[in-house]
Every structure is written in C-alpha cells, then in structure tokens.
C-alpha positions in Angstrom: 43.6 111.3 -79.9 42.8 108.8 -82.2 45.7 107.2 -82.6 45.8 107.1 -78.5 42.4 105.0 -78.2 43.9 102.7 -80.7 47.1 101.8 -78.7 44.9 101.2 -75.7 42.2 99.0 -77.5 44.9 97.5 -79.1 46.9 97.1 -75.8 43.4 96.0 -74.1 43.1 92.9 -76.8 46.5 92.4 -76.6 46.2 91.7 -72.7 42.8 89.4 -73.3 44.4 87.6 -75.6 47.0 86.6 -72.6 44.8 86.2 -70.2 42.8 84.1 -72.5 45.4 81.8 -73.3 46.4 81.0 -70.1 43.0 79.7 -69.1 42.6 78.2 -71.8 45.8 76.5 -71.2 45.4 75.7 -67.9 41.8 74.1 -68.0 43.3 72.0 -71.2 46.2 70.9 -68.9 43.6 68.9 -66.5 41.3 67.5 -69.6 43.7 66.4 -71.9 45.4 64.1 -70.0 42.7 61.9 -68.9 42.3 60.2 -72.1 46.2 59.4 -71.8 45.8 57.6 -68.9 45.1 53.8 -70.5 48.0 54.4 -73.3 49.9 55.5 -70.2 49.6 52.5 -68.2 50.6 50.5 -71.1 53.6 52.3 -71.8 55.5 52.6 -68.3 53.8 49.0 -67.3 52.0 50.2 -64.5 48.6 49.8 -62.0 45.9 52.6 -62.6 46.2 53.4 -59.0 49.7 54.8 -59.9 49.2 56.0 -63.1 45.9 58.2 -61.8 48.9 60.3 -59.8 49.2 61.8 -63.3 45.9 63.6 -63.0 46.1 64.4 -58.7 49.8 65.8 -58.5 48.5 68.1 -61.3 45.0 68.8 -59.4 47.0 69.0 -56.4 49.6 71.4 -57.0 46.3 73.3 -57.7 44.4 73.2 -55.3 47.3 73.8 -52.6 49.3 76.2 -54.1 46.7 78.3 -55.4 45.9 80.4 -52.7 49.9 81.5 -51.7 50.4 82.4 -55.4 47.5 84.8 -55.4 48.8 86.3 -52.2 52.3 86.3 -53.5 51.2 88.1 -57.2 49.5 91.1 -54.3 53.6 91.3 -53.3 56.2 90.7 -55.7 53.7 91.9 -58.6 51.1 90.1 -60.9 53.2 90.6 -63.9 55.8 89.3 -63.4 55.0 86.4 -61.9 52.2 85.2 -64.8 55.8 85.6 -66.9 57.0 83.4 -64.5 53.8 80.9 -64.0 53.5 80.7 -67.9 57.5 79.6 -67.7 57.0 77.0 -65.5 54.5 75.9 -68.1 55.8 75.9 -70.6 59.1 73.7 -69.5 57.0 71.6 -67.3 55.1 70.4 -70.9 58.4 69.7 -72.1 59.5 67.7 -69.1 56.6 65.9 -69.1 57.2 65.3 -73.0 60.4 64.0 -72.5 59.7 62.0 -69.6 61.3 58.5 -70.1 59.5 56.9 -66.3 56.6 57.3 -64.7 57.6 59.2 -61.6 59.4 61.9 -63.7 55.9 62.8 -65.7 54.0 62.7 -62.2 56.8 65.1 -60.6 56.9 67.1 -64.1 52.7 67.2 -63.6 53.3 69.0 -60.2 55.7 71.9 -61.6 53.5 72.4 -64.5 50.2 72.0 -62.2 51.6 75.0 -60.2 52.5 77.0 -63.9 48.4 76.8 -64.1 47.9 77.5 -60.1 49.3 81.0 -61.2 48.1 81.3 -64.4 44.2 80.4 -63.4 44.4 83.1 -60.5 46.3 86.2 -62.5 43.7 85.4 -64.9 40.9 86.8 -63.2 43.1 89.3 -61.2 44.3 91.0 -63.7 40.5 91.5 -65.1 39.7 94.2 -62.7 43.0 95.9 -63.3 42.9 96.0 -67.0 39.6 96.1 -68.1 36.6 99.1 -67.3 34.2 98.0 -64.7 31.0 98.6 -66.8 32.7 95.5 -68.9 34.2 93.3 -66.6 31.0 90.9 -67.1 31.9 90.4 -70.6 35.7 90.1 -69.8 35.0 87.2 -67.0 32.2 85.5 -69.8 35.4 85.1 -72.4 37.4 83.4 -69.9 34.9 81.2 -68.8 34.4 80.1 -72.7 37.8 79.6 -72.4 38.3 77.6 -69.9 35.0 75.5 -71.0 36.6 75.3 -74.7 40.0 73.4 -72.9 37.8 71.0 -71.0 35.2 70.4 -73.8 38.0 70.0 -76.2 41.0 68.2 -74.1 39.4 64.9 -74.3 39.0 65.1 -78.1 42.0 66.9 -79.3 44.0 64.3 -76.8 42.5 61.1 -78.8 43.4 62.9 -82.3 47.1 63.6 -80.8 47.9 60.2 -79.2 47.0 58.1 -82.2 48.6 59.9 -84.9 51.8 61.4 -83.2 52.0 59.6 -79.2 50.9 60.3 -75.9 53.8 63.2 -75.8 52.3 65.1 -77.6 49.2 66.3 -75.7 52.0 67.9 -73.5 54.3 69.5 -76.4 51.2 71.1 -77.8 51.1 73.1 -75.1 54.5 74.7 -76.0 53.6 76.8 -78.9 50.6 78.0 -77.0 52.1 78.5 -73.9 55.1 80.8 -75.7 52.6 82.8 -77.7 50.6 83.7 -74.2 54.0 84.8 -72.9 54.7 86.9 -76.2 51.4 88.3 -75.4 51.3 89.2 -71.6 54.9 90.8 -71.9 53.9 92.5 -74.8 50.5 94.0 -73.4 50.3 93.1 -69.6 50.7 96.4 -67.8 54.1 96.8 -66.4 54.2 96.0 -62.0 54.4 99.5 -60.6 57.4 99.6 -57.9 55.5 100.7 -55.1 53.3 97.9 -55.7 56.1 95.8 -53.5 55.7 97.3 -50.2 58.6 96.6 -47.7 56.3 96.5 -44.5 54.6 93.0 -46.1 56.4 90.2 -45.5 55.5 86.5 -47.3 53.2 84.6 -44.6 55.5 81.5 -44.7 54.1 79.5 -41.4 50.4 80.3 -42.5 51.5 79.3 -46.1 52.9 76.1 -44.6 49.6 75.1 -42.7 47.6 76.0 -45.6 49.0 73.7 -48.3 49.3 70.6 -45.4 45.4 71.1 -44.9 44.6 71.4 -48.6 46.9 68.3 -49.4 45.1 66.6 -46.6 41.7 67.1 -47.5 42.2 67.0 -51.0 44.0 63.3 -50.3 41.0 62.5 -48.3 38.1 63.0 -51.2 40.8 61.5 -53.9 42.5 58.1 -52.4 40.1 55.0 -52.6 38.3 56.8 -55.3 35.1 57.3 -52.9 35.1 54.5 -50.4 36.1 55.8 -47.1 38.5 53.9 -45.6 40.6 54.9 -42.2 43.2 56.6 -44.3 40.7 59.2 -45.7 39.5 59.8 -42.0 42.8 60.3 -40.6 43.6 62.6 -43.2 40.3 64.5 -42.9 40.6 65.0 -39.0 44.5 66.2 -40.1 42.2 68.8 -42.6 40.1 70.1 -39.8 43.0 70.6 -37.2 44.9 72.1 -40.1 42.1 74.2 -40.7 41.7 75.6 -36.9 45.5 76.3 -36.6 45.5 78.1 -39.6 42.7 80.6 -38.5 44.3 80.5 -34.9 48.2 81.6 -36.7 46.1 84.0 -39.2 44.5 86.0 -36.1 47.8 86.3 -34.8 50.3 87.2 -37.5 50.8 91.1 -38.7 50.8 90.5 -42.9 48.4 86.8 -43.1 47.9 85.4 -46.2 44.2 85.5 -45.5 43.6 88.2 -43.4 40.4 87.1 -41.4 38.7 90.3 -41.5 37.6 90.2 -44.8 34.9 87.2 -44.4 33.1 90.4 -43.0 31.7 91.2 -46.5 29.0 89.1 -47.1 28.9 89.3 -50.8 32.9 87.8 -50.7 31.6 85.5 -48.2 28.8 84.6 -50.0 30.4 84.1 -53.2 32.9 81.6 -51.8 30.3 79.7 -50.1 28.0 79.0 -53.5 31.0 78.6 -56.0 32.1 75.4 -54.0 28.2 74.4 -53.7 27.5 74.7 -57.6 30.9 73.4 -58.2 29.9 70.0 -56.3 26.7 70.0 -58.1 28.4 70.5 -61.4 30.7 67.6 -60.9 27.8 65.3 -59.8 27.3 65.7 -63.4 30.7 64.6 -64.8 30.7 61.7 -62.0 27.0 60.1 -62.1 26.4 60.8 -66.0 29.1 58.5 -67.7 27.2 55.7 -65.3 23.4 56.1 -65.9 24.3 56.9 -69.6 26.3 53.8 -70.1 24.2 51.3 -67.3 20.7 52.7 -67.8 20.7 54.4 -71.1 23.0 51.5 -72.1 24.8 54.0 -74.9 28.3 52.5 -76.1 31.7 54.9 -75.2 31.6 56.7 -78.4 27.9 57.6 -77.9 28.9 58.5 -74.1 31.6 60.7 -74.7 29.4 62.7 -77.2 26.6 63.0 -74.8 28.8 64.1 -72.0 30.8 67.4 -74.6 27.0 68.7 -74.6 27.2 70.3 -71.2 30.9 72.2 -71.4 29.8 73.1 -75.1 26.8 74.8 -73.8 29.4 76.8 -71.4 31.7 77.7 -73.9 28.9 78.8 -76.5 27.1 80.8 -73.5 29.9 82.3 -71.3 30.5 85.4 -73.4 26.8 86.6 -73.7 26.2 85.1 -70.0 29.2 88.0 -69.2 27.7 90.6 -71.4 24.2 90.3 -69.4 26.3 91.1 -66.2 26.8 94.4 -67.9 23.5 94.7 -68.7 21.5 93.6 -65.9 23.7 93.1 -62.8 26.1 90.6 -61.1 23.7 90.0 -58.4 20.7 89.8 -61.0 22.2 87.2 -63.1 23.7 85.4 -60.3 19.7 84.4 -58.9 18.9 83.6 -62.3 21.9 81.1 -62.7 21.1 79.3 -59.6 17.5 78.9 -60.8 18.3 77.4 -63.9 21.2 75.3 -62.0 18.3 74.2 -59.6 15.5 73.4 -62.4 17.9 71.3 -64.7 19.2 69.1 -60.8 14.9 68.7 -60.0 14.5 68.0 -63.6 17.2 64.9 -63.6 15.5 63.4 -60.0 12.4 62.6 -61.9 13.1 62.2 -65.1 12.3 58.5 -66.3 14.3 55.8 -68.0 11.7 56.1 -71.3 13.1 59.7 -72.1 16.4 58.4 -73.0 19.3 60.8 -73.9 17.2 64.1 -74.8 15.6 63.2 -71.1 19.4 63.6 -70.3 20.5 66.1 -72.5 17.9 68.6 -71.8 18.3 69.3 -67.9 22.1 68.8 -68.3 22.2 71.6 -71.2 19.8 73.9 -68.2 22.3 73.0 -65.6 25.1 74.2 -67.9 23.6 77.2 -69.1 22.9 78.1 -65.2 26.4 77.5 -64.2 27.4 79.6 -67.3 25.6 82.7 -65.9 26.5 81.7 -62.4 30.1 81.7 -62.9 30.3 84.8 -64.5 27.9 86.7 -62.3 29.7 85.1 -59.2 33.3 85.9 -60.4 32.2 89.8 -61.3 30.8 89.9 -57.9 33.8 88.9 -55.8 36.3 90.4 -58.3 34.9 94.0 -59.3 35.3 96.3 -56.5 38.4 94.6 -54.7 41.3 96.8 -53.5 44.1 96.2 -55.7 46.9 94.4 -53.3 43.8 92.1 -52.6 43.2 91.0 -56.0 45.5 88.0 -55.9 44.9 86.5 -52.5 40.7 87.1 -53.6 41.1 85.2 -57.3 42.7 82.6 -55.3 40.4 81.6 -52.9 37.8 82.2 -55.3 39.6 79.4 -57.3 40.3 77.2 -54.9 36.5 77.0 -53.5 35.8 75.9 -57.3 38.4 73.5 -56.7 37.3 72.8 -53.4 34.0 72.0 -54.8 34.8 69.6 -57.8 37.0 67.4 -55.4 34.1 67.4 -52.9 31.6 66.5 -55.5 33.9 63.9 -57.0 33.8 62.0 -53.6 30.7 63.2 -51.8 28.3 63.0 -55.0 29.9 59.5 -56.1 29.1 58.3 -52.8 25.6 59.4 -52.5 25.0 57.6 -56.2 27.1 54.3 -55.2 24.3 54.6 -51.9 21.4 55.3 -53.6 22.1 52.6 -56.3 22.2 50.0 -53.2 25.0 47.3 -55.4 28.5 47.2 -55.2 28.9 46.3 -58.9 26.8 49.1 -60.9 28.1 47.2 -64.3 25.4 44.1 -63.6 23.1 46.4 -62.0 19.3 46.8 -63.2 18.8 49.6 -65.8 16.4 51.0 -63.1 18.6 50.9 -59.7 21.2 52.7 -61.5 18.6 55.5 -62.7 17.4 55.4 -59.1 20.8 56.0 -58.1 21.1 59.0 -60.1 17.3 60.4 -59.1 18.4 60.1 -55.3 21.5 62.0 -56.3 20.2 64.6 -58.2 17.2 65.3 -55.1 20.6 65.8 -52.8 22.0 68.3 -55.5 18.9 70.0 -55.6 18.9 70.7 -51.6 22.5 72.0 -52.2 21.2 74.4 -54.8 18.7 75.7 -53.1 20.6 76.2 -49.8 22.8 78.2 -52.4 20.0 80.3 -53.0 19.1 81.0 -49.9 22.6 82.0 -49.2 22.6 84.6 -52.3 19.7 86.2 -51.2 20.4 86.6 -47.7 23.8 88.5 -48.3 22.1 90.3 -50.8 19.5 91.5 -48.2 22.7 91.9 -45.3 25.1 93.8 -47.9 22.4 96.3 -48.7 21.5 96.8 -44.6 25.1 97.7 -44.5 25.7 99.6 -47.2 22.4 101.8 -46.0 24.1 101.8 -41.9 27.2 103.2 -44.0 26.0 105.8 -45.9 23.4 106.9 -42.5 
C-alpha cells in the first residue's frame, strides 16, 4: 500500500513539475523578449514599428488561437497535444535562434506563440484532472508563481543573456527547459483515455474561423498606433463586433460549437470571465502608467525604474502559493472578495497619493494591488476550473485565458489612453512632474470604478448561483 501512495505522489509531482514548466515557459516567452527589442533593431536594421511585430505575432498567436486549442485538447486529448504544444516550442525557440532576417523570427514568434497558446490552457486543464479538489487552490497558487517568476525574471535573465552570449540566446534557453517539461509530461501526464475522442464531435471549423478573425481584429485594434486611435483601429474594431455577432449567430446554430452558448448560464463561469478581463486591465494600467510617472514625476533613472517595477510580479510569485493554499482553507469565493478589495485599496490608494511620497508612496499600493491580484487569480481560476465536466475543461481554461489576455491588451490601449488624457500634453517627456502625476491619479480613480464594478459583479453571482443552487435542490 505504501509503495502504491508513493507512485502516485510521485506521479502527482512528476505531473506538477510539467505543468509547471510549461507556464513557466510560456509567461518567460512574452517577457524575455522585450528587452531584445533595441539590440534587435540594430541587428536586422530596422524601424521599431516593425521590430515590435516580434512581441504581437507572439501575443497574437495567443490570444487567437487560444480558445480553438482548448476546445481541440476536449477532442483529440489533452495529452497529447501539450506533447505536441511543448514541440512546437521547443523548435519554434530554435527557429527563432537561428533566424538570419527579421521576418523569419517574427513568423518563428507565431509557431512558438501557439506552442504557449496550448501549453498556458493544458496548464490549468489538466489541474482539475490530476490533482484532488480539496487542493486544487494550492495547485492553481504554484502556477501562478510560475508564471509571475517568468515575467518578473524575463526582463532580467534576458539583459544577463544578450550581453554575455547574444540576443539568440534568450530563445535557445528555452530548449533545455522546454525538453525537460516534455520528459516530464510524457513521463507523468496521465495517458488520453480512447473514449475521450468521441466520433459524434466534430472540430467547429467555420466558428473556429470567425473566432480568430475577430480576436486578430480587435486585438490589431488596441495594438497598431500604440494607443492613438486612428481610422484603422476603428475599422478593425467595427470588423471585431460584427465578428463577434456572427460568431454567436453560427454558435447557436451549429450541432458541436466551439463555445457552446449555453454555458454563460452559470453565473459563477460568467462571472469569472467578466472580472478576470477587468482586474487584468487594471493590472496592466500598472505596467503601462508606472514606467511614466516613475521616470517623469519621480524622475528615477532606467536602472532605478526597472527595479521599482520587479516589486509587483515579485510580490505574485512570493504570494501565489500561499494565496492557493488559503483557497483550500477558506474558499474560492471567500478569497476571491478579499482579492478584489485589496486590488481596489492599492488602485484608490495610487489616485491620491502625492508626489512628496516618492517611490515607497509607489511601492506600497502597487505591492497591495499585487498581493490582491495574487489571491484574485487563484481564487478566480479555482472557481471556473474545479467543478467543470471533463470534455469542457479545455474550451473553459481557454476562455478563461483569453479574457486575461483580453484584459491586458485592453488595458494596454484603454488605460494608456485615459493617462495620455488625463496628462493633457502630447509630449509627457517635457511634461510638469505634477501633470504627469495627475495623469496617473485620473487613471488610477478610472481603475478604481472598474474594480469596484468587479465587485459588484462577484457578489451578485454569488447571491444568483446560491438562488439556484437552492431552486435545484427544492
């Protein structure tokens, strides 16, 4: 018996380990390469509006993708294709290694963008498959360090690698990794059962199709012009909303959808969706507005800025794994309040806080904003993900992905405008210490609003899930 409970503990870390790597991998994949991206310009000879393509085809492949390959895994089998994703991967890093002009690393970016589309869903699907429900908190916690670890870290680890080997080797690095997380899932990963592929579902391809068009198109909207609306970005979000009604329209209609419609019906999955892209856009109002004010009101030098900035993913990846094991103590609902609270305190904190405070005025609502997003997240994740049927699990971890995804290109563009509004110049470089911290006050009031319209929307499917729970059971 003994020997039994090893092989599956053993078996259990084995799987983690996999599932670990890969979003650890995938998460390091976007970080890394944005400190490349002036060493890149240099070397193929090249604008920045071309060379940024080395950071979207990657985000993307993402963001489009990521829902079909979760609603694939629920078909052909979550095994095997993370074996596959983490393939792709793998020989996308070496591609993009090798690559000897610019347009082959950008293509290369795409294959191994859609490597970490699959790897970030079948990451939290195969949570609920491998792992007992009473721990799934602490199982979504450690991949959220993870994932917080590859973005805290990319930036860093990316300097180190481009000035003592070359910018080709923040890609080869991932080779090693990427083959050990392969050793690992086919090692541990439990094997696809054969009636897991059922003859009478068929792939959606038109809804597929209509999905990544809309996504591309959106996600092309909040991205080109790098926040300045133009007529381009409106054509291309008016393309996003008719995308987005013919898609529900085909989905309604077809017998196997790749979102089938009926399961917006649960308010706790609806719910979850909903505040993972608000907190999401808050998040990245963070990571957009901060590098200014700290550099144009705080008036800190790069180095300084960059350190300033690692404080809030460190908190993340320090928190994640006791943020999960409070899920299993107190409740994904529980924790999930809490996170908001603390994501809401930190945003009302950083609309008042004055110049005089300097960078612990910064530091401190950034590191309560963190800490909230690091319960959040995990709270949010165990929600959607713990009592899913099993040839939903993919299709589920994918949209829950993609409204993160969703969220941070929103935030990028929505939240960048709001500052560049609120700051009232064109050029914040020559700007008054004070505009550009009244800039980032005004910003931080509008990511307050979000937050609390995020709790509102917690509570009240909190209150509608428990009314029909109770019309169930009567």
């Amino acid at each position: 018996m003994e020997t039994i409970n090893l092989r599956v503990m053993f078996s259990t870390r084995g799987a983690l380990a996999s599932l670990s790597l890969s979003m650890l991998l995938s998460s390091l994949g976007t970080s890394i390469a944005n400190v490349a991206l002036p060493t890149l310009m240099q070397t193929f000879s090249t604008s920045f509006q071309k060379v940024q393509w080395i950071i979207l085809a990657y985000l993307l492949a993402i963001t489009t993708l990521i829902v079909s390959v979760g609603r694939l895994s629920d078909i052909i089998g979550r095994r095997r294709l993370l074996l596959v994703g983490l393939s792709l991967f793998v020989a996308a890093s070496v591609l993009c290694g090798i690559s000897s002009s610019l347009w082959m690393l950008i293509a290369a970016r795409a294959v191994q963008g859609l490597g970490a589309a699959i790897m970030m869903v079948l990451t939290l699907a195969f949570v609920s498959e491998i792992i007992p429900k009473d721990k799934i908190g602490s199982a979504m916690g450690l991949l959220g360090a993870m994932s917080a670890i590859g973005t805290a870290f990319g930036p860093a680890l990316g300097g180190v690698l481009i000035s003592k080997i070359g910018w080709q080797s923040i890609f080869l690095v991932n080779i090693p990794l990427g083959i050990l997380a392969f050793i690992f899932a086919y090692r541990y990963l439990p094997v696809d059962r054969q009636e897991q592929i059922k003859d009478e579902i068929s792939f959606d391809n038109v809804g597929t199709l209509i999905l990544v068009l809309t996504l591309a198109a959106y996600a092309l909207a909040m991205t080109i012009g790098r926040g300045s609306f133009g007529l381009l970005n409106i054509v291309l979000l008016l393309i996003a909303i008719l995308g987005s009604c013919l898609f529900m329209f085909v989905e309604a209609k077809v017998t196997s959808p790749l979102i089938p419609l009926d399961m917006f019906r649960d308010p706790l999955l609806s719910a979850g969706l909903i505040m993972s892209a608000l907190v999401s856009t808050v998040l990245m109002a963070t990571l957009v507005v901060g590098p200014f004010y700290l550099s144009y009101a705080l008036e800190l030098n790069v180095a300084h800025v960059g350190m300033v900035m690692a404080a809030g993913p460190l908190v993340v990846a320090f928190t994640s794994v006791l943020a999960g094991r409070m899920v299993d103590w107190f409740g994904a609902q529980l924790i999930t309040i809490i996170g908001l609270i603390g994501i809401a305190v930190g945003s009302f904190s950083l609309s008042v806080i004055p110049i005089r405070f300097g960078i612990p005025g910064y530091i401190f609502p950034v590191v309560i904003i963190t800490l909230g997003y690091a319960l959040f997240q995990t709270a949010n994740n165990t929600a959607v993900m713990k009592n899913v049927l099993r040839d939903q699990r993919g299709v589920i971890s994918g949209m829950l992905n993609l409204s993160r995804n969703l969220g941070l290109i929103t935030g990028a563009s929505l939240m960048g405008a709001v500052f560049a509004f609120a700051s009232g110049t064109s050029d914040i470089a020559t700007a008054n210490p004070e505009v550009v911290a009244s800039g980032m006050r005004i910003t931080f009031v509008v990511a307050t609003v979000l937050i609390v319209f995020a709790f509102v929307v917690a509570v009240v499917s909190q209150v509608l899930a428990t009314r029909k729970a109770l019309f169930a059971n009567a």
